[in-house]
C-alpha positions in Angstrom: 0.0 0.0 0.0 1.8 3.7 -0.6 2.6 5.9 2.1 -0.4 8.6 0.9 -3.1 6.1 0.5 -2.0 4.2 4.2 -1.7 7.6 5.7 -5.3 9.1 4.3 -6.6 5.6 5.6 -5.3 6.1 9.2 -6.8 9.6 9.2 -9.9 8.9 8.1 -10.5 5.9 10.5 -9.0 8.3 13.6 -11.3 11.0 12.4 -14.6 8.7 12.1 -13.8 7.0 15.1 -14.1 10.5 17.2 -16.7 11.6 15.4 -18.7 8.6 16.3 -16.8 8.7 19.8 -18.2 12.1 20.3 -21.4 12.0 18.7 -22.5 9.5 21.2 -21.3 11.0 23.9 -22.9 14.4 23.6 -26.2 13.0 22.1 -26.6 10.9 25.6 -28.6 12.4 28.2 -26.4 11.5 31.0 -23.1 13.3 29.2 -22.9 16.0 31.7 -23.5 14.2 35.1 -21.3 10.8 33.7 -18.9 11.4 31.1 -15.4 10.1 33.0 -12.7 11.8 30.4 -10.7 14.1 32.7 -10.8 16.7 30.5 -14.5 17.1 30.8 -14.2 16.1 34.6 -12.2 19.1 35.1 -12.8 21.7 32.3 -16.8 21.3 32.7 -16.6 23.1 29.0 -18.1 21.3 26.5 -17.0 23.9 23.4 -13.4 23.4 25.2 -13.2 19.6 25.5 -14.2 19.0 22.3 -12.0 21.9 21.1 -9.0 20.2 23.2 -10.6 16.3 21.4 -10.1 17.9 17.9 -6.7 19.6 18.4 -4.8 16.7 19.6 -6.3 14.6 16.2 -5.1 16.7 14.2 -1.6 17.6 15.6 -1.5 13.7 15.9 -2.4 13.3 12.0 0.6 16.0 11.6 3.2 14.3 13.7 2.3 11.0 11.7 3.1 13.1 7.9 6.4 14.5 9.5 8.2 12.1 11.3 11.5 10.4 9.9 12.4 8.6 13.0 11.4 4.9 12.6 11.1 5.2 16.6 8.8 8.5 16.5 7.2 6.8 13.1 6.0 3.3 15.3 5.4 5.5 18.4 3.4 7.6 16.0 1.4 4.4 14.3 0.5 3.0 17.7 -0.9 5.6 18.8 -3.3 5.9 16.4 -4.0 2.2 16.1 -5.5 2.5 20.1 -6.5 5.8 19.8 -9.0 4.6 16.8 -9.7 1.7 19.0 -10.4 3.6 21.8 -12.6 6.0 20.4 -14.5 2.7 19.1 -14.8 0.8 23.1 -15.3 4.1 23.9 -18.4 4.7 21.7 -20.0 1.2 23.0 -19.7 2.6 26.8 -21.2 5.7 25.8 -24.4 3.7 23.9 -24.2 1.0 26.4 -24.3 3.6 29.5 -27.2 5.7 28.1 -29.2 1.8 27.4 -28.8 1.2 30.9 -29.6 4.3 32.4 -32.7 4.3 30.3 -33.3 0.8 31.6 -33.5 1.3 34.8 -34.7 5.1 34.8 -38.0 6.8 33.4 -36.4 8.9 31.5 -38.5 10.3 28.2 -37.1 12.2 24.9 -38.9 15.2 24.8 -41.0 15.8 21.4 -40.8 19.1 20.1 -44.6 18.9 18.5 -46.1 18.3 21.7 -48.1 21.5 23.1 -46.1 23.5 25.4 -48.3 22.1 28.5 -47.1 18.6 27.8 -43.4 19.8 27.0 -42.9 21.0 30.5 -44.7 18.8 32.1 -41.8 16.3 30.4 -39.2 18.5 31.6 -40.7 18.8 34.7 -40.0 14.9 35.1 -37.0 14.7 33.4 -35.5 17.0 35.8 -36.3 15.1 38.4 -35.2 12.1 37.1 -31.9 13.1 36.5 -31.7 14.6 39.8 -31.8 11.3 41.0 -29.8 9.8 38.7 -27.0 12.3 39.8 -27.5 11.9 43.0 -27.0 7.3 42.6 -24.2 8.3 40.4 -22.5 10.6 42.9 -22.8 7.6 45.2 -20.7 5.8 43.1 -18.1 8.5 42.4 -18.6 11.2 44.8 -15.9 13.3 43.6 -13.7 14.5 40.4 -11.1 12.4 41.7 -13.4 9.4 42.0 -14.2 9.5 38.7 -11.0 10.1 37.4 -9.2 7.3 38.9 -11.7 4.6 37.6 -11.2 6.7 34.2 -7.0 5.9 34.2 -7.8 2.8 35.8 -9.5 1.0 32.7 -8.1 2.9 29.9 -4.4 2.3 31.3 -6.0 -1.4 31.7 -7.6 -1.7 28.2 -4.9 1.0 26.5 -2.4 2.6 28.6 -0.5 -1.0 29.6 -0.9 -2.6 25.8 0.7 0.1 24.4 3.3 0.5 26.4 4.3 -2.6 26.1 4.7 -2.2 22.8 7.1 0.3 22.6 9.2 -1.5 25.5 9.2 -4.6 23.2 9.7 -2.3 19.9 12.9 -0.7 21.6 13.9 -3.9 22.9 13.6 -5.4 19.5 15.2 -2.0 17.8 18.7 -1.9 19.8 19.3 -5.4 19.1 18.9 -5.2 15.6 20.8 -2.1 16.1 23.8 -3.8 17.8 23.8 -7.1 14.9 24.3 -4.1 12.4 28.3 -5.1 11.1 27.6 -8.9 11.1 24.4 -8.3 8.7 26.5 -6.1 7.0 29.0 -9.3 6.8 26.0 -12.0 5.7 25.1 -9.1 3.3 28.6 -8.9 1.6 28.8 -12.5 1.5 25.7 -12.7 -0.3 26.9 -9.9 -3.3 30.0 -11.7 -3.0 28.3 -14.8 -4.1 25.8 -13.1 -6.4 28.6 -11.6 -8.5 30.3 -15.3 -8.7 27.3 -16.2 -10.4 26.6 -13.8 -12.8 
């Protein structure tokens, strides 16, 4: 595959992924009291987190076009290989955390054509359904930090660990074939050595 055509393909599949990422995220009803991303935790800024999201794809997507290092290149490519995959696990939490919430609370999409009498008497009960859901939630997590920590603690399970793994084995792997470097250049030799015998 060329370089253009792999590197359109990893930006397209990074920028899908967040879209979808945070499409279901700020769709769901619950995104304010439950979305776990520090950034949100912390910020509270919607316009800003999202803002923050979009800046580090695309300073990623840069980083992958400009890098000669094979090191910065495969720390580059894994990157993007778990970020697209965690943009996609995190999509299922996001749709699987609004299913359950709407499982086991009656919450109900308000409809716009409804008279105004039966739109805020939806409200009305909406509110107070997701003042108890905050309220069970902050049971759970009853602080930033809380939240936070559970946060670190499954993406460094799911992501964090895996990829750092990775590069451990990839720079592992990387000074030993740097060290073998004169005795392939030997086999090499040999091998044009023989190759030129032949011709």
């Amino acid at each position: 595959m060329k370089e253009k055509t792999l590197y359109l393909l990893m930006i397209g599949l990074l920028a899908l992924t967040t879209f979808i990422d945070l499409y279901t995220a700020l769709r769901s009803p619950i995104f304010h009291v439950a979305e776990a991303n520090p950034l949100k935790v912390y910020l509270g800024n919607t316009l800003l987190f999202v803002t923050i999201i979009l800046f580090i794809t695309v300073l990623a997507s840069y980083y992958l076009k400009t890098q000669v290092s094979l090191q910065m290149i495969f720390a580059m490519s894994t990157f993007f290989i778990y970020a697209i995959a965690g943009h996609l696990v995190g999509a299922y939490f996001n749709i699987e955390s609004e299913s359950q919430f709407r499982t086991h609370y009656d919450y109900e999409d308000n409809v716009y054509q409804q008279d105004s009498s039966q739109y805020r008497a939806v409200e009305s009960k909406n509110e107070l359904v997701m003042g108890k859901y905050k309220r069970d939630y902050e049971k759970v997590y009853p602080d930033k930090k809380a939240v936070v920590t559970t946060y670190f603690s499954i993406v460094g399970l799911l992501v964090g660990v895996p990829m750092f793994l990775n590069w451990i084995a990839f720079y592992v792997a990387f000074s030993f074939y740097h060290s073998r470097r004169d005795k392939r250049e030997v086999i090499v030799g040999e091998i044009y050595k023989k190759a030129k015998r032949l011709q």
